[in-house]
N, C-alpha and C positions, 0 to 999 in steps of 0.2 A: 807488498805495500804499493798502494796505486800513486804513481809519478802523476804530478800534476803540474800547471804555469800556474805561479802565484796560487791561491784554492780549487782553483778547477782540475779537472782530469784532463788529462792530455792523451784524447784518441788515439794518436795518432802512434805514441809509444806503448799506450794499453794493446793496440790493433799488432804493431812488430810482435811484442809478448805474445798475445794468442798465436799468432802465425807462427812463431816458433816453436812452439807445442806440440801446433797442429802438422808438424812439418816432421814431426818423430810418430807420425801415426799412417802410416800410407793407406791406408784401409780400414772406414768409420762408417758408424751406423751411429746418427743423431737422433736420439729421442727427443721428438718433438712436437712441446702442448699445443703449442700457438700464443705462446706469451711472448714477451719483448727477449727473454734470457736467450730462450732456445730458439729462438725464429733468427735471432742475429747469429747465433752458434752457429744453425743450421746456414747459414746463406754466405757466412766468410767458410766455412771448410767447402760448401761448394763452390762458391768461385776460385777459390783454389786449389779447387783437386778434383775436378766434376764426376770423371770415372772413377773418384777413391771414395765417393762419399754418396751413402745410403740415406736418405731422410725417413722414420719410422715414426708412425701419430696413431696413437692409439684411440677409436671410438667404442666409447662406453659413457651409463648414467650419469656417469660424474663429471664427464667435458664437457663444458658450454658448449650450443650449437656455433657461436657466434666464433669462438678456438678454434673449429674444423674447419669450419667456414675459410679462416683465415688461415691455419696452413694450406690448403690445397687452393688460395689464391694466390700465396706466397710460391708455393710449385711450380703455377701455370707461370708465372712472370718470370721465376729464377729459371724455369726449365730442370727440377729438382728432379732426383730420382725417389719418388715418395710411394711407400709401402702403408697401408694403411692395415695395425694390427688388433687384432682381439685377444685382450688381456682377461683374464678366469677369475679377477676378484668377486665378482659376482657368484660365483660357484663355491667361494673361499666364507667359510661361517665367522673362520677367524677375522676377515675382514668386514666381515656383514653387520658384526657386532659390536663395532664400532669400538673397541677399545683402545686405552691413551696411545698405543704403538701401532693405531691404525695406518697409518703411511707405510709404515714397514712392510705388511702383507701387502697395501698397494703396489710398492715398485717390485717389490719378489715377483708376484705375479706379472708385471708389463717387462720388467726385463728378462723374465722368462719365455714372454711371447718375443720379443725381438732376437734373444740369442735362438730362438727354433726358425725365425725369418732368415738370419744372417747365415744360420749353421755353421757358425764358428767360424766363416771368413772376413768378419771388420772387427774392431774393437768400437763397445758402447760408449756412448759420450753423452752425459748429461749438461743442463744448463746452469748446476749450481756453482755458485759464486763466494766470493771470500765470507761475504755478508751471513750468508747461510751456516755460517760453523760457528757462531755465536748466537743462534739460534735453536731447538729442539726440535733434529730432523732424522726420525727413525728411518726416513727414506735411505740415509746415506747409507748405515750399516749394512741394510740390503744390497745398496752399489758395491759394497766395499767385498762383500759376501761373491758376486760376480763379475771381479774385476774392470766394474764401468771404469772409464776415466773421464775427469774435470776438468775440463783446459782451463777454464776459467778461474777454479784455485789453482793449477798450477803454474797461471802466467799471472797470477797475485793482482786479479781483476775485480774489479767490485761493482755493486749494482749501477753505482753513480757512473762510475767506466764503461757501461755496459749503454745504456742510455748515451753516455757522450759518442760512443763509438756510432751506433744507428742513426747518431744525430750527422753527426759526420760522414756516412755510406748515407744519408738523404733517404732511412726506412722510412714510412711513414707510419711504423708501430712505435716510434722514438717515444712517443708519450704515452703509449697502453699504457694503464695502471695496473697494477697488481691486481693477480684474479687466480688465486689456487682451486684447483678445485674443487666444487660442488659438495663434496663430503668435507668438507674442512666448516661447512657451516652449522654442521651435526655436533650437538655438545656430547661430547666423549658418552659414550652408554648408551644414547638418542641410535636406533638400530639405523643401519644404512638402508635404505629400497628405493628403488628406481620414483616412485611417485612424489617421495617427499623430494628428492634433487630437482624434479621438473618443478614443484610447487615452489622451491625455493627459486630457482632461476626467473620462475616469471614473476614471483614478487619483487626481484631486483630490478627485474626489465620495469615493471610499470614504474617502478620509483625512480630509474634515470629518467624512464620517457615523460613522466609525468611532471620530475621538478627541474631536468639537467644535472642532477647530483652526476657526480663521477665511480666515486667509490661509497658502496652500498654493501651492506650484507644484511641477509633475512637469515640471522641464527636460528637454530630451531631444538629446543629444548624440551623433549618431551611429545606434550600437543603446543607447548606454546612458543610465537614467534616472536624474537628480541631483534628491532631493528637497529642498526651500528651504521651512522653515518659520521664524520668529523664533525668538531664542537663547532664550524662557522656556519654547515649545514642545518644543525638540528632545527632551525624558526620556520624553516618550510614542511616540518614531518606535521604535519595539524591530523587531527582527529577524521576528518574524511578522507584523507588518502590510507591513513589505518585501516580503517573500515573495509575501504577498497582491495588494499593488499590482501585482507585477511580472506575477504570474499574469494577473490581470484586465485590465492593458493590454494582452500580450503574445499574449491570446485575441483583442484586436481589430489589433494589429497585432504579427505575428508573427517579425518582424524585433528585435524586443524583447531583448533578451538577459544584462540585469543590471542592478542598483538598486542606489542607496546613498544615505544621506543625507550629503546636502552637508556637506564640514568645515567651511563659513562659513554664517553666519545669512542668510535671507532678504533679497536687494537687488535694489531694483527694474533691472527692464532688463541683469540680469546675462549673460545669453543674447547680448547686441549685441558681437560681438567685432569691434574695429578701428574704434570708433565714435569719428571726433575728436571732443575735448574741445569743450565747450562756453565 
């Protein structure tokens, strides 16, 4: 349970927690996307344990350029020790295929490239959070499968926590918004390939660059694209930036064939079809 003053999160007890944790592991390898979870995971085990802690990022279709980008900024500034991995989902049909337990052959396969990086000298630390185990996350099973550990469930840290703590260490990732990726905008069965992930990214890019939206998703159902923005956003998705989007994905992958925005507001994980309840 996250300790808080009055509703808020109290950094500063959530931050003793992790450190407590992270202080039964002398020897870690941080799988790290470039999101706010793992980039704060990754930056408190190295400032306090610099020679105990491996930073691991794996590039493949499915990361945003904009992710790499920012771990290997976050590197240069922490003075990280970062390994950049290549993970075999792409070679994996089981993951290609896009099925409901898709996540699962995801992290099979990238913890498998880090335990062949580490060769059994750290233990894997992922960036999931209390938040996530009320959620439908095949990835964990596969952790659980490889003995990753959590610090973040087991210093009973939550997303909110996780944010107040970056807010308080002064990251400047404190407000990244949530951004899984690239194949999480594939509706279950929708095959995974490198082209459609780039056509998705850059329909998201034009639609922040074009309106300021923050959080954006270009679902992709088939040949057809369902765009997902929050209910305050929707007045600005008009018919020529449709148009546009449709163009500019549809140039990268051309199987493309029609756009709409979504009759429902923005929900995380809306693309998982058949995913039992949690």
């Amino acid at each position: 349970m996250s300790l808080t003053i009055g509703s808020r999160p109290d950094p500063a007890a959530a931050l003793a927690r992790l450190h407590a944790v992270l202080s039964t592991i002398p020897s870690r390898v941080v799988a790290c996307s470039g999101g706010i979870d793992s980039l704060l995971l990754a930056t408190v085990a190295h400032r306090a344990a610099p020679t105990a802690t491996l930073v691991a990022h794996t590039v493949t279709p499915a990361v945003p350029d904009d992710g790499t980008t920012r771990v290997v900024d976050y590197a240069e500034r922490e003075g990280w020790q970062l390994e950049v991995v290549r993970s075999r989902e792409f070679d994996d049909e089981r993951y290609l295929s896009n099925p409901t337990d898709r996540c699962y052959f995801c992290k099979s396969n990238l913890y498998d490239a880090i335990a062949e990086l580490s060769d059994g000298g750290g233990v894997m630390l992922s960036g999931a959070n209390v938040d996530d185990l009320g959620e439908y996350r095949p990835g964990l099973t596969a952790a659980a499968e490889r003995d990753v550990r959590h610090p973040y469930i087991e210093a009973e840290v939550t997303k909110a926590d996780i944010r107040a703590m970056a807010r308080h260490l002064d990251l400047d990732a404190a407000e990244l918004p949530a951004s899984p990726c690239l194949a999480s905008r594939l509706y279950t069965g929708t095959r995974v390939t490198a082209p459609r992930l780039r056509a998705i990214e850059a329909g998201e890019q034009l639609i922040r660059s074009t309106t300021g939206i923050t959080v954006v998703r270009c679902r992709l159902r088939a040949d057809a694209v369902l765009v997902e923005v929050g209910d305050d956003d929707r007045e600005v998705i008009d018919a020529d930036l449709l148009t546009s989007v449709r163009s500019e994905m549809a140039a990268i992958e051309p199987t493309i064939v029609s756009i709409e925005l979504d009759g429902r507001a923005y929900e995380p994980g809306r693309a998982f079809v058949g995913a039992p309840a949690v």
